[in-house]
Each structure stands twice: as C-alpha cells, then as structure tokens.
N, CA, C and O atoms as a MOPAC input file, in Angstrom:
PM7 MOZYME 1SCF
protein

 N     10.96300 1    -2.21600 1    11.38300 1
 C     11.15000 1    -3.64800 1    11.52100 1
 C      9.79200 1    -4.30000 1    11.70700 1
 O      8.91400 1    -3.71600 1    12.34300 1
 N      9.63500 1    -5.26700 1    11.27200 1
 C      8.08100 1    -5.78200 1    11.02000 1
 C      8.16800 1    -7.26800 1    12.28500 1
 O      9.00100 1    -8.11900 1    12.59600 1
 N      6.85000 1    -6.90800 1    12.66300 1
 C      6.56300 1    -7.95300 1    14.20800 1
 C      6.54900 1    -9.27300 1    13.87300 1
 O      5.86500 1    -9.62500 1    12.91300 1
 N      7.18100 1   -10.06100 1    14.49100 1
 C      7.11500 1   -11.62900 1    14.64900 1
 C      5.61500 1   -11.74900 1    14.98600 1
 O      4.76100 1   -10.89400 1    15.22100 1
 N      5.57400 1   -13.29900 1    14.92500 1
 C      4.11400 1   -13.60000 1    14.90000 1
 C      4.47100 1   -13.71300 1    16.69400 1
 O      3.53700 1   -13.20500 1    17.31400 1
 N      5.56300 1   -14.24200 1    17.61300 1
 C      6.06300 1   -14.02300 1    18.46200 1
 C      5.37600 1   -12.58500 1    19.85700 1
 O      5.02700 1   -12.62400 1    21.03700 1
 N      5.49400 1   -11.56600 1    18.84200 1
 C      5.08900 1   -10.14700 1    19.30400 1
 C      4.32100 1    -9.96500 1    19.79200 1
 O      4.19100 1    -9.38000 1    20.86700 1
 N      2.88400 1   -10.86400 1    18.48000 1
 C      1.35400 1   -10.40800 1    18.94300 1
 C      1.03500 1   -11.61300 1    19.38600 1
 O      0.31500 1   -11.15400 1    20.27300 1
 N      0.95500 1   -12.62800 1    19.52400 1
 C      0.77700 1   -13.63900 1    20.48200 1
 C      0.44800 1   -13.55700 1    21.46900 1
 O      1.12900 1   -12.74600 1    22.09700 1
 N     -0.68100 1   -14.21800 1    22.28800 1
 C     -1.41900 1   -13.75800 1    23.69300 1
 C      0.10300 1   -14.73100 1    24.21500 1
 O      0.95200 1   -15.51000 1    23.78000 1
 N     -0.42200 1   -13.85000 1    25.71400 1
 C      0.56000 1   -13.91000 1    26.74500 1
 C     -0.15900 1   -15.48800 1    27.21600 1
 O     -1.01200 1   -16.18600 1    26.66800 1
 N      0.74200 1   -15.67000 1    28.66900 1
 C     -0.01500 1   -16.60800 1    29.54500 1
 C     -1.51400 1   -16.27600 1    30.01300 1
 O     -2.34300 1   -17.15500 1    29.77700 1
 N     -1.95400 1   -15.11100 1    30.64600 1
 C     -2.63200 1   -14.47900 1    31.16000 1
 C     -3.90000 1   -14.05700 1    30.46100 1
 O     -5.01400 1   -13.61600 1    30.74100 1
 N     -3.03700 1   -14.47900 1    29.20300 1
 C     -4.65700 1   -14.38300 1    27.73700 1
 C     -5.52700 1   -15.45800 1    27.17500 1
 O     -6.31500 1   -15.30200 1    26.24200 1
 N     -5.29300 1   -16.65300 1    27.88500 1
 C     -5.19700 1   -17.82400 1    27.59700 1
 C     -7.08400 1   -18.65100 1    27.72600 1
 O     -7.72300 1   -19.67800 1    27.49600 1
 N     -7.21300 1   -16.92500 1    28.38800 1
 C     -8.74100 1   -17.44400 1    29.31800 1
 C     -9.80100 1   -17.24400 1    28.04100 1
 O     -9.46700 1   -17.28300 1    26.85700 1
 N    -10.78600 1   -17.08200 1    28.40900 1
 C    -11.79100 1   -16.51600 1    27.03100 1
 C    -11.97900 1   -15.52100 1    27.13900 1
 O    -11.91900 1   -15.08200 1    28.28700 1
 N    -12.39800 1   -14.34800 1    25.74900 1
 C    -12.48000 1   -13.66300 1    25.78600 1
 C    -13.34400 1   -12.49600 1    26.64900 1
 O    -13.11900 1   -11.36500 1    27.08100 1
 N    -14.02400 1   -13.07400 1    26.64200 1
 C    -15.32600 1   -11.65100 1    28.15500 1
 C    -14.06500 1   -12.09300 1    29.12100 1
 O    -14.65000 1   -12.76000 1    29.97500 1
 N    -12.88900 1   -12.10100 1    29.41700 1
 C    -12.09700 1   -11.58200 1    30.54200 1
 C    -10.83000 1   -11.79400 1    29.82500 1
 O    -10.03900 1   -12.73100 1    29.92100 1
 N    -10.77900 1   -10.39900 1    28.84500 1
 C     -9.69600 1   -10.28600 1    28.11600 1
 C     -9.32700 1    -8.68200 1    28.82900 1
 O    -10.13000 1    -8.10900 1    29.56600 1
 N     -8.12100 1    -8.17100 1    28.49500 1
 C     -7.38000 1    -7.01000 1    29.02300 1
 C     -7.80600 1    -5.86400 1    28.56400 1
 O     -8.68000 1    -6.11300 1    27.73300 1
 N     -7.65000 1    -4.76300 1    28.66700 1
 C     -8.08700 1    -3.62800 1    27.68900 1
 C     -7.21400 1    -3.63700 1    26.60900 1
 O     -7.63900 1    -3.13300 1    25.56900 1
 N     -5.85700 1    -4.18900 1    26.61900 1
 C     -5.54300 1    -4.24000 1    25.53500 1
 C     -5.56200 1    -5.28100 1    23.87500 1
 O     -5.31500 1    -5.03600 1    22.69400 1
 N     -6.10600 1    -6.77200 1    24.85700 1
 C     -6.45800 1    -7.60600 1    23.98900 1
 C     -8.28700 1    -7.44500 1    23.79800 1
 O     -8.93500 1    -8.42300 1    23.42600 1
 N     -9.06600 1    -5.91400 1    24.14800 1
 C    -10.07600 1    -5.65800 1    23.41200 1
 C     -9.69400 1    -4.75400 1    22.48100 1
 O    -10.41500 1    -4.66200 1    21.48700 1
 N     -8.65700 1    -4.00700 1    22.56400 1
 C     -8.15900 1    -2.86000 1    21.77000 1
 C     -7.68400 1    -3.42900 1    20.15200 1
 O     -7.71500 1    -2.85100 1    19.06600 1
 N     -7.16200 1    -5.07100 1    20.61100 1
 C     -6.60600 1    -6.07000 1    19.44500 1
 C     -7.71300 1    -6.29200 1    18.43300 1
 O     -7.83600 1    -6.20000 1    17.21100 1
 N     -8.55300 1    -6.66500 1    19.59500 1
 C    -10.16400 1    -7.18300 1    18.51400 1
 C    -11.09600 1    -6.14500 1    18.10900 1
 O    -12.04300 1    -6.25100 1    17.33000 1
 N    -10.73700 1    -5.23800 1    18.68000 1
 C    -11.24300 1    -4.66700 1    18.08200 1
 C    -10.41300 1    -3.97700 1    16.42100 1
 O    -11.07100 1    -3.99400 1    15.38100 1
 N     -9.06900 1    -3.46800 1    16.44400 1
 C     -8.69100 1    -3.39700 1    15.54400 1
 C     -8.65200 1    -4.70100 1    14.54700 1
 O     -9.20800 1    -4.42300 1    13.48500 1
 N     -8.28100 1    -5.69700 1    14.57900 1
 C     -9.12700 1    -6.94300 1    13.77800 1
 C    -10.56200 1    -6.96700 1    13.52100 1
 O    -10.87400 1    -7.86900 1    12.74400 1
 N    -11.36200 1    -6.37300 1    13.86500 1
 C    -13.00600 1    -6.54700 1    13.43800 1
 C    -13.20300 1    -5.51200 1    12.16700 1
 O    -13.92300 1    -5.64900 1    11.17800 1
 N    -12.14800 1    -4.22400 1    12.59800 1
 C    -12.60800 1    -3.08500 1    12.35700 1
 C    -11.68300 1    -3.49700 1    10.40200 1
 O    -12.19500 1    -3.44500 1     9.28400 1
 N    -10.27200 1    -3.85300 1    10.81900 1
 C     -9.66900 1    -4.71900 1     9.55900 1
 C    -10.31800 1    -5.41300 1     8.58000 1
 O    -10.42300 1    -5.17300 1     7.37800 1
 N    -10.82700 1    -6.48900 1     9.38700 1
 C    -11.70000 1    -7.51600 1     8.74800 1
 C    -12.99700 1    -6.83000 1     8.05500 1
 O    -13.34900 1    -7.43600 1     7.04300 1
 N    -13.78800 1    -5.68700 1     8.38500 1
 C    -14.54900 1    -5.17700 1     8.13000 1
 C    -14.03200 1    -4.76800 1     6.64200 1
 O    -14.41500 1    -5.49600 1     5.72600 1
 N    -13.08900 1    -3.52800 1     6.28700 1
 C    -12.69600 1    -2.84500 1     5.78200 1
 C    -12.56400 1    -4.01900 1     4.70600 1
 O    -13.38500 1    -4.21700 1     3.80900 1
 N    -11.63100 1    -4.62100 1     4.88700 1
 C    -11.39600 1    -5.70300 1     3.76100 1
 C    -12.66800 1    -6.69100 1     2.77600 1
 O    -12.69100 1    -7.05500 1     1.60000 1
 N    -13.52100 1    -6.84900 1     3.81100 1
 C    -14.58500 1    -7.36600 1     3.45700 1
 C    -15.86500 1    -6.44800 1     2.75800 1
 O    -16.66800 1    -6.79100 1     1.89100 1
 N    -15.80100 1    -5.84600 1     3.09600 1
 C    -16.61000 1    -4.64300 1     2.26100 1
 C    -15.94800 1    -3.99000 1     1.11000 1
 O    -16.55500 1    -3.32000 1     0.27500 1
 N    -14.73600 1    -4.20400 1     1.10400 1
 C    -13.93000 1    -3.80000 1    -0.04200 1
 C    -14.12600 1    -4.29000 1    -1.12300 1
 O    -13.85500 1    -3.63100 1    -2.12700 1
 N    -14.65500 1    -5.58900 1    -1.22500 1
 C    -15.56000 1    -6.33900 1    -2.15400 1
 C    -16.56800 1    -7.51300 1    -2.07400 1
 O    -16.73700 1    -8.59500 1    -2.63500 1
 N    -17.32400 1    -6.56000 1    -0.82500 1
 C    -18.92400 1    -6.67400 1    -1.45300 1
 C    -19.21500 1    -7.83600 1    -0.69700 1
 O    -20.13600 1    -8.51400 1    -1.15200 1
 N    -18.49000 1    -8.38000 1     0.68200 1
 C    -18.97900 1    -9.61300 1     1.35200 1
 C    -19.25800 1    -8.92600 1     2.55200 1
 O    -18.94500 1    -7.73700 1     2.61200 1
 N    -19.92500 1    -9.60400 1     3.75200 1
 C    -19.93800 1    -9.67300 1     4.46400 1
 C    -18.82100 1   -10.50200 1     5.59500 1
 O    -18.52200 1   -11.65400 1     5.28200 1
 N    -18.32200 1   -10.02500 1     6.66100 1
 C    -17.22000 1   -10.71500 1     7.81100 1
 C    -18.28200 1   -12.23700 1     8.11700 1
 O    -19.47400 1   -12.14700 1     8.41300 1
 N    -17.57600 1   -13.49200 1     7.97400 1
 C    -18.17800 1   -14.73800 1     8.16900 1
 C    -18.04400 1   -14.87500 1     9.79100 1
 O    -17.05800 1   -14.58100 1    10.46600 1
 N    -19.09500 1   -15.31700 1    10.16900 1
 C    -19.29100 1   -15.51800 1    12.00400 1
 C    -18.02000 1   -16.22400 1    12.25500 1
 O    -18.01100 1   -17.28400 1    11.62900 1
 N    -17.03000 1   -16.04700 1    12.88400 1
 C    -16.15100 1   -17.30700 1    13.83200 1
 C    -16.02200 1   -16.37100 1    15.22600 1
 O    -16.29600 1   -15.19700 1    15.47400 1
 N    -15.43300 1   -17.55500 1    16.05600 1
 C    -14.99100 1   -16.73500 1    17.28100 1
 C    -13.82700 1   -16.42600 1    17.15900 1
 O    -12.94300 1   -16.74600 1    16.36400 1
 N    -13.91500 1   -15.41300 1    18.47800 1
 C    -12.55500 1   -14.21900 1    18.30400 1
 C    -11.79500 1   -15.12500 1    19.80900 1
 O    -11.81600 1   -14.67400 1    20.95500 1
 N    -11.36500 1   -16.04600 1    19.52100 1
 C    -10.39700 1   -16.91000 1    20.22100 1
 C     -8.74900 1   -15.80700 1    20.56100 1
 O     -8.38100 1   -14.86600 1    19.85700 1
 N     -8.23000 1   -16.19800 1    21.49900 1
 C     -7.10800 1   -15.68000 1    21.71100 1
 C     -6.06300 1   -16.05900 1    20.98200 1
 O     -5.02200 1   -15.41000 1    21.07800 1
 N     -6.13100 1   -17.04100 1    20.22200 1
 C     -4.89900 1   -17.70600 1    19.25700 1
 C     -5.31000 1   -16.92500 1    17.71500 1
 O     -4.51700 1   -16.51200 1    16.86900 1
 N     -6.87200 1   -16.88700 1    17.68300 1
 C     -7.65500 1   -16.32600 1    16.35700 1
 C     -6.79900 1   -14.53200 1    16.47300 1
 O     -6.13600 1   -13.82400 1    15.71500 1
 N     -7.10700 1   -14.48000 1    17.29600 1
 C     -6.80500 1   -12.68600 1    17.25200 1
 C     -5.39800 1   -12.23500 1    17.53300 1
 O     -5.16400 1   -11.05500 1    17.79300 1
 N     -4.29500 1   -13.31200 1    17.47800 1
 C     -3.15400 1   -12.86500 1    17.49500 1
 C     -2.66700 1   -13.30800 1    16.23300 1
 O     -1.78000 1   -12.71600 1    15.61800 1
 N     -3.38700 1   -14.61900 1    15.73400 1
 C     -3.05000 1   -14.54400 1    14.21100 1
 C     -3.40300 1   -13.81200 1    13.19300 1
 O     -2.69300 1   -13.66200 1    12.19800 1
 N     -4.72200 1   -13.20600 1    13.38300 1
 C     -5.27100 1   -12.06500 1    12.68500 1
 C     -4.86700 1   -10.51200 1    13.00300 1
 O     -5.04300 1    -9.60100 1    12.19400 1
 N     -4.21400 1   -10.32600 1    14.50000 1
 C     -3.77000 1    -9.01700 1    14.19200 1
 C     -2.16400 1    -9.18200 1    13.83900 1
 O     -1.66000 1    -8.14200 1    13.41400 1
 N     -1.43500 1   -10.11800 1    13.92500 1
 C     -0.60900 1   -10.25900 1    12.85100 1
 C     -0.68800 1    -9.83000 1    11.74800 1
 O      0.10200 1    -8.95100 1    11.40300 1
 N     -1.55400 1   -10.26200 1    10.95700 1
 C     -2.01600 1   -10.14000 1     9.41300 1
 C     -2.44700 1    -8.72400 1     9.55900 1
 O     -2.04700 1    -8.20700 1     8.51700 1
 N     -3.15300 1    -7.62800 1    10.40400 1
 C     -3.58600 1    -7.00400 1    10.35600 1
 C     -2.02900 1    -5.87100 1    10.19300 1
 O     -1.60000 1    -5.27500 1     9.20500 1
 N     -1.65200 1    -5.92100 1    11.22700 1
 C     -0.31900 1    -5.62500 1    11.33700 1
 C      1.03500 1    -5.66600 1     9.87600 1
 O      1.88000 1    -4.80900 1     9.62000 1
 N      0.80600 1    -6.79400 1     9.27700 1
 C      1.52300 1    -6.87500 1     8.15300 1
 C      1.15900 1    -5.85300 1     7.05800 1
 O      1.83900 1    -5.04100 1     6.43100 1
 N     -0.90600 1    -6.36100 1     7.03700 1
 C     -1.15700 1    -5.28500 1     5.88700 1
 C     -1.34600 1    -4.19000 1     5.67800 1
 O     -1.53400 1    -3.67800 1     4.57400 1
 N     -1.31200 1    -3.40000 1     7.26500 1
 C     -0.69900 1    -2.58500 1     7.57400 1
 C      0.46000 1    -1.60700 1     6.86900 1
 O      0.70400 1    -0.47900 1     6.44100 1
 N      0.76100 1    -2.39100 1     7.00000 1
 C      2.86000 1    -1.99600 1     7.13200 1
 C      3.35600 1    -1.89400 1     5.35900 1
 O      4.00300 1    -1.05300 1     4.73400 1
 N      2.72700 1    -3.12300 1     4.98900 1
 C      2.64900 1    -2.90500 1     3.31200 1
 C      1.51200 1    -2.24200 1     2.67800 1
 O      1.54400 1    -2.29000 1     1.44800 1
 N      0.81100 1    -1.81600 1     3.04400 1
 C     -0.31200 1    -0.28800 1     2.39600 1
 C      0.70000 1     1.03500 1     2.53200 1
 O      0.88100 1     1.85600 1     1.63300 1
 N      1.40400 1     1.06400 1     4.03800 1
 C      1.70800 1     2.21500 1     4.02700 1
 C      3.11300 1     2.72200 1     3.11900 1
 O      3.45900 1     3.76300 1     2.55900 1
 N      3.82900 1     1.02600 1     3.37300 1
 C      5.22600 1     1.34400 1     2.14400 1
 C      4.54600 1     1.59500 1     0.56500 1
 O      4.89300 1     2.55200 1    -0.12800 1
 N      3.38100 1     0.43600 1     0.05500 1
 C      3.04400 1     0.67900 1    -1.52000 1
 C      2.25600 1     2.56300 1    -1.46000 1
 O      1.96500 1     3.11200 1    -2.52300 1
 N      2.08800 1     3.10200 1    -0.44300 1
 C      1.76700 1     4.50600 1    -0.63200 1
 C      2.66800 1     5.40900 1    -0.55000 1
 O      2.39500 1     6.57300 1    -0.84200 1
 N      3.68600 1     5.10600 1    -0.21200 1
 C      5.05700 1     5.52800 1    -0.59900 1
 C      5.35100 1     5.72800 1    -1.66200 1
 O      5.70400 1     6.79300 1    -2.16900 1
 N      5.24000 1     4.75100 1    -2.10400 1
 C      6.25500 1     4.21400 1    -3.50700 1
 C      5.56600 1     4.39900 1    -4.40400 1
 O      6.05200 1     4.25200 1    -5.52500 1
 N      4.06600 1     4.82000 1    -4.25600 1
 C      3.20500 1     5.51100 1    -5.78600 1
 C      3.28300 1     6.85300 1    -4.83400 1
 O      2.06200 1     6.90700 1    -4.68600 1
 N      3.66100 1     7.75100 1    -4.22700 1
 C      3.80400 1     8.76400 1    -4.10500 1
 C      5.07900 1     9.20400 1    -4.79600 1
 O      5.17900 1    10.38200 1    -5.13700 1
 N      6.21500 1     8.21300 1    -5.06300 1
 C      7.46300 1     8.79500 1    -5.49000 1
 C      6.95700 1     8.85400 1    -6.72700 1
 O      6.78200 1     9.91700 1    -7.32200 1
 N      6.69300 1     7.74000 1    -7.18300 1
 C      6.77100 1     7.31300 1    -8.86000 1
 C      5.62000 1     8.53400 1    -9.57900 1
 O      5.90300 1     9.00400 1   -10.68100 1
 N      4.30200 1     8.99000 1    -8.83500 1
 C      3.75100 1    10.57900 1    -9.16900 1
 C      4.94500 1    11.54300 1    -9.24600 1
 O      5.29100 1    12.22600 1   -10.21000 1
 N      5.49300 1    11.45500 1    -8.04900 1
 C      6.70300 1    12.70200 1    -8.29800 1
 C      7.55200 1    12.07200 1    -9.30500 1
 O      7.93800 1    12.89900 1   -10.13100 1
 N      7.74400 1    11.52900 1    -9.40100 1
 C      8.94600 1    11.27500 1   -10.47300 1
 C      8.57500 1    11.72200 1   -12.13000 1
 O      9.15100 1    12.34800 1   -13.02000 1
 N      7.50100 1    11.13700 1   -11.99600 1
 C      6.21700 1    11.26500 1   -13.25900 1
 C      6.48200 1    12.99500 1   -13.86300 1
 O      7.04100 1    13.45900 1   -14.85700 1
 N      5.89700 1    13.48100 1   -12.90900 1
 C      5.57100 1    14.66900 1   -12.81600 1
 C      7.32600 1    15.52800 1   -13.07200 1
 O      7.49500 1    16.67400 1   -13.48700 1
 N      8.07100 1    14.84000 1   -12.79500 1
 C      9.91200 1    15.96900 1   -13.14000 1
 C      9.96400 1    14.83600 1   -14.57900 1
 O     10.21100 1    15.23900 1   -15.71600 1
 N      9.77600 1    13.88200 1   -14.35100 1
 C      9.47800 1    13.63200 1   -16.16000 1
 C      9.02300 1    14.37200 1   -17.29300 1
 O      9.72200 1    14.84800 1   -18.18800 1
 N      7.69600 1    14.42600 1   -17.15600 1
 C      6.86300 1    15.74700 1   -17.66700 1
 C      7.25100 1    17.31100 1   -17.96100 1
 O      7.10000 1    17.91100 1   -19.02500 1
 N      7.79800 1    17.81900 1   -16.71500 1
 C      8.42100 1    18.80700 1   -16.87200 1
 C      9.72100 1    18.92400 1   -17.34700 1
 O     10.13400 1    20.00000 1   -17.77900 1
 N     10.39400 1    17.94000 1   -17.31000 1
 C     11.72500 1    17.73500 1   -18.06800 1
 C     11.48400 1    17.80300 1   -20.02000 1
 O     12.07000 1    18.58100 1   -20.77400 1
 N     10.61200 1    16.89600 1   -20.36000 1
 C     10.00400 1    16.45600 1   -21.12600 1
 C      9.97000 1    18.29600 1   -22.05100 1
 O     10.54200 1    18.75600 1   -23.03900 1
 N      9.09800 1    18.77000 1   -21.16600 1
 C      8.08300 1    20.05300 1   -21.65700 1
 C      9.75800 1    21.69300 1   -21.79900 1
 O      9.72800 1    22.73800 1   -22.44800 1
 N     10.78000 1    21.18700 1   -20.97200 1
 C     11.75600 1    21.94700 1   -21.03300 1
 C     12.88900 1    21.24000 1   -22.54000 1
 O     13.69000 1    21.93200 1   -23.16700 1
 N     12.67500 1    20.07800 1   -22.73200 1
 C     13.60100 1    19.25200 1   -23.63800 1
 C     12.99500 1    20.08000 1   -25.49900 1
 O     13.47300 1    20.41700 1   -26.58200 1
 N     12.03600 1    20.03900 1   -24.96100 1
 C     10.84200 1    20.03100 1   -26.48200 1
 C     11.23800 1    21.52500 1   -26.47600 1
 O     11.69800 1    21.89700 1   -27.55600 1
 N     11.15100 1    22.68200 1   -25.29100 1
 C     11.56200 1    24.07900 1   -25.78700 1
 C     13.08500 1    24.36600 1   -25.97600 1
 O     13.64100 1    25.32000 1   -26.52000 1
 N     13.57400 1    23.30100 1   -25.38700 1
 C     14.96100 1    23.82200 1   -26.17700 1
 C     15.52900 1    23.65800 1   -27.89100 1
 O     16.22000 1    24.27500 1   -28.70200 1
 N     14.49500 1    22.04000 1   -27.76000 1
 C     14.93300 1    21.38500 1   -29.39600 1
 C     13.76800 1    22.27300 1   -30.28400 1
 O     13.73300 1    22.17100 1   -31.51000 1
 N     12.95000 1    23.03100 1   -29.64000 1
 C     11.87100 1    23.95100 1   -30.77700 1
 C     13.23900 1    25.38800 1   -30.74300 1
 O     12.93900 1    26.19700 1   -31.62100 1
 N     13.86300 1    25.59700 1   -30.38200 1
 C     14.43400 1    26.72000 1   -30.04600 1
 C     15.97900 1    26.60600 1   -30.95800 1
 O     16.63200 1    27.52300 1   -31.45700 1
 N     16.21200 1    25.34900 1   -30.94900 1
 C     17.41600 1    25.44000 1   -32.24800 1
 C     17.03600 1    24.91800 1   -33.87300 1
 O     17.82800 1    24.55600 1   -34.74400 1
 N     15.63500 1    25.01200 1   -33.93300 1
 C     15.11100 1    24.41400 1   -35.09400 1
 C     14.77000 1    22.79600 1   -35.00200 1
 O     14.39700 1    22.23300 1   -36.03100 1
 N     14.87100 1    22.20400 1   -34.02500 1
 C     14.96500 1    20.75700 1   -34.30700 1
 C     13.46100 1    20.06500 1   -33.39300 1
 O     13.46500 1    19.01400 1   -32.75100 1
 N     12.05600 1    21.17500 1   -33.61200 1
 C     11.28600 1    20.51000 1   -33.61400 1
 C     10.74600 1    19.18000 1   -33.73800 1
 O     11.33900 1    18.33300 1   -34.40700 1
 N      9.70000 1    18.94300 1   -33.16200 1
 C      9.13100 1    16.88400 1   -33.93900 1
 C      8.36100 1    17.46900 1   -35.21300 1
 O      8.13600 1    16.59400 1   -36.04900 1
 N      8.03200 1    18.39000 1   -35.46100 1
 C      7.20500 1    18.34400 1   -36.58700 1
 C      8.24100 1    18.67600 1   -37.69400 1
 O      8.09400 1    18.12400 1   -38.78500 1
 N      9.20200 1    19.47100 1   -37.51900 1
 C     10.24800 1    19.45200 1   -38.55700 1
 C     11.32700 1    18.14800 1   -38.77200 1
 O     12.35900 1    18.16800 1   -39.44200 1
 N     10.80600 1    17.09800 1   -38.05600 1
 C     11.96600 1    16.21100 1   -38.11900 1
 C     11.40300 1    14.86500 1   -39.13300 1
 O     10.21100 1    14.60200 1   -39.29400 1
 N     12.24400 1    14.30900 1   -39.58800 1
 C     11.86800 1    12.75000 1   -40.97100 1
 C     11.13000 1    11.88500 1   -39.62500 1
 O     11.34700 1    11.84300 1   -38.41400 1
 N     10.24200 1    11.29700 1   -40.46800 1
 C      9.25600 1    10.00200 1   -39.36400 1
 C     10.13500 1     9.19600 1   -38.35000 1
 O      9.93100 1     8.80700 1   -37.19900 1
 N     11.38900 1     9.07300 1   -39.37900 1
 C     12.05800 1     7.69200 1   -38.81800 1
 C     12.52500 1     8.50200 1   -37.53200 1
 O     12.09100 1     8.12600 1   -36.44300 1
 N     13.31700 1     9.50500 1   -37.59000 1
 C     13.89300 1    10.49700 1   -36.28800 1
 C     12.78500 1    10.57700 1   -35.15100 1
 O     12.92100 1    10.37000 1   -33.94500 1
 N     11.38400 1    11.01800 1   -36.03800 1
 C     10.23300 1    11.15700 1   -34.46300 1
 C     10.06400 1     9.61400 1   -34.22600 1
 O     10.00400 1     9.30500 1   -33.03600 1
 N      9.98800 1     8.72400 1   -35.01200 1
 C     10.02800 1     7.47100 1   -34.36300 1
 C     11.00100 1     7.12900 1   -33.02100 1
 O     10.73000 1     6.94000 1   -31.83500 1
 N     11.72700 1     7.13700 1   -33.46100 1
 C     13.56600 1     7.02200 1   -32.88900 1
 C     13.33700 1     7.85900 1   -31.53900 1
 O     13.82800 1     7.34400 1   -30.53500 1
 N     12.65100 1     9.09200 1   -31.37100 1
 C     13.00500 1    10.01300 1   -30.16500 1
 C     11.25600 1     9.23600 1   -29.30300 1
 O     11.04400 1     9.30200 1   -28.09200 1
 N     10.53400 1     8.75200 1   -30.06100 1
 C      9.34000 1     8.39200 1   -29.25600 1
 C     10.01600 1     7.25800 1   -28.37400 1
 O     10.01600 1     7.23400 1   -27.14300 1
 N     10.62400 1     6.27300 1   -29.26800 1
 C     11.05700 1     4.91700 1   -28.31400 1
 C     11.96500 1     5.27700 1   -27.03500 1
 O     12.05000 1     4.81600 1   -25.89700 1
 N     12.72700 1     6.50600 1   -27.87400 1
 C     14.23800 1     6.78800 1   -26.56300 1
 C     13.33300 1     7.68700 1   -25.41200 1
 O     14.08500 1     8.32400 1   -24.67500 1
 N     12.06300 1     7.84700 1   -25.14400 1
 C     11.22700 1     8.22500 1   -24.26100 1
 C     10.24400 1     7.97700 1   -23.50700 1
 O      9.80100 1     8.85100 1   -22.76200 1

C-alpha cells in the first residue's frame, strides 16, 4: 500500500528548524539528499542549493518514497517479461524441432506459408 502524503509529513514537534531535527527526520534528509543525488547525476546536473525545510523534506521524501515503490514494481515486471521472453524462445526452438521432424520445415515451406507463420509469431 503506498504512503499518503499524510504519513511523511512532519509531526508537531518537527515544526522547528532543522539543526534540532530528530534522528529520524535526519535519517529523512538524508535519504532525500542521497535520492536527489542519484537522480541528478543520472543526467549530468548537479542538486540546486534550497533549504531542507521540514515541509521541503516531507514533500520530497514522499516523492522519494513513491519512486521508490515504482522502480521496484517496473523491476518486476521486466524481470517477468525476460522470463517470459526466454519460455518464448524455448518454446519457439521446441515448435521448429517438431515441424523439422514431420517434414514441415521453413525452408521447405511456399513464401506465402513462411510469411503467414512469421506474422502468427
């Protein structure tokens, strides 16, 4: 289940400035710096100076948090689609020895037929 903006939101108690933030709202900024870093070097900028405000760093580890959460599902989902790929392939490579095995090769077959079996694949 993915966090409300609600979740990461400073408390009452966070409200102060940061040099008397919690260990856990340094643990925040710091995972936001370390985010912001990653992203920003990812193409070739540098992180632009702002302050790390208590409203700044619950909206940004929000975001941090989201893109998070969707890296780790889209690495999922190109992990299936490799596997899937891959029982394709081998399906593929078992289909071709059975149809070489009753005579009904691609090289023995009319253009229009290897046409016909390229599209249905």
């Amino acid at each position: 289940m993915m966090s409300s903006a609600a979740d990461v939101s400073p408390s009452n108690s966070d409200t102060g400035s940061i040099g008397s933030t919690s260990g856990y709202d340094t643990a925040r900024i710091e995972q936001v710096k370390t985010w912001l870093s990653s992203q920003f070097n990812a193409v070739g900028r540098q992180v632009p100076d702002f302050q790390y405000t208590p409203s700044n760093v619950a909206h940004l580890h929000n975001i941090v948090l989201l893109s998070q959460a969707r890296t780790r599902a889209s690495s999922i989902v190109a992990d299936d689609l490799r596997i899937k790929a891959a029982e394709y392939r081998s399906q593929a490579v078992r289909v071709r020895e059975i149809l070489d095995s009753v005579g009904l090769s691609q090289e023995r077959l009319p253009p229009l037929a290897v046409g016909s079996t390229q599209v249905i694949a």
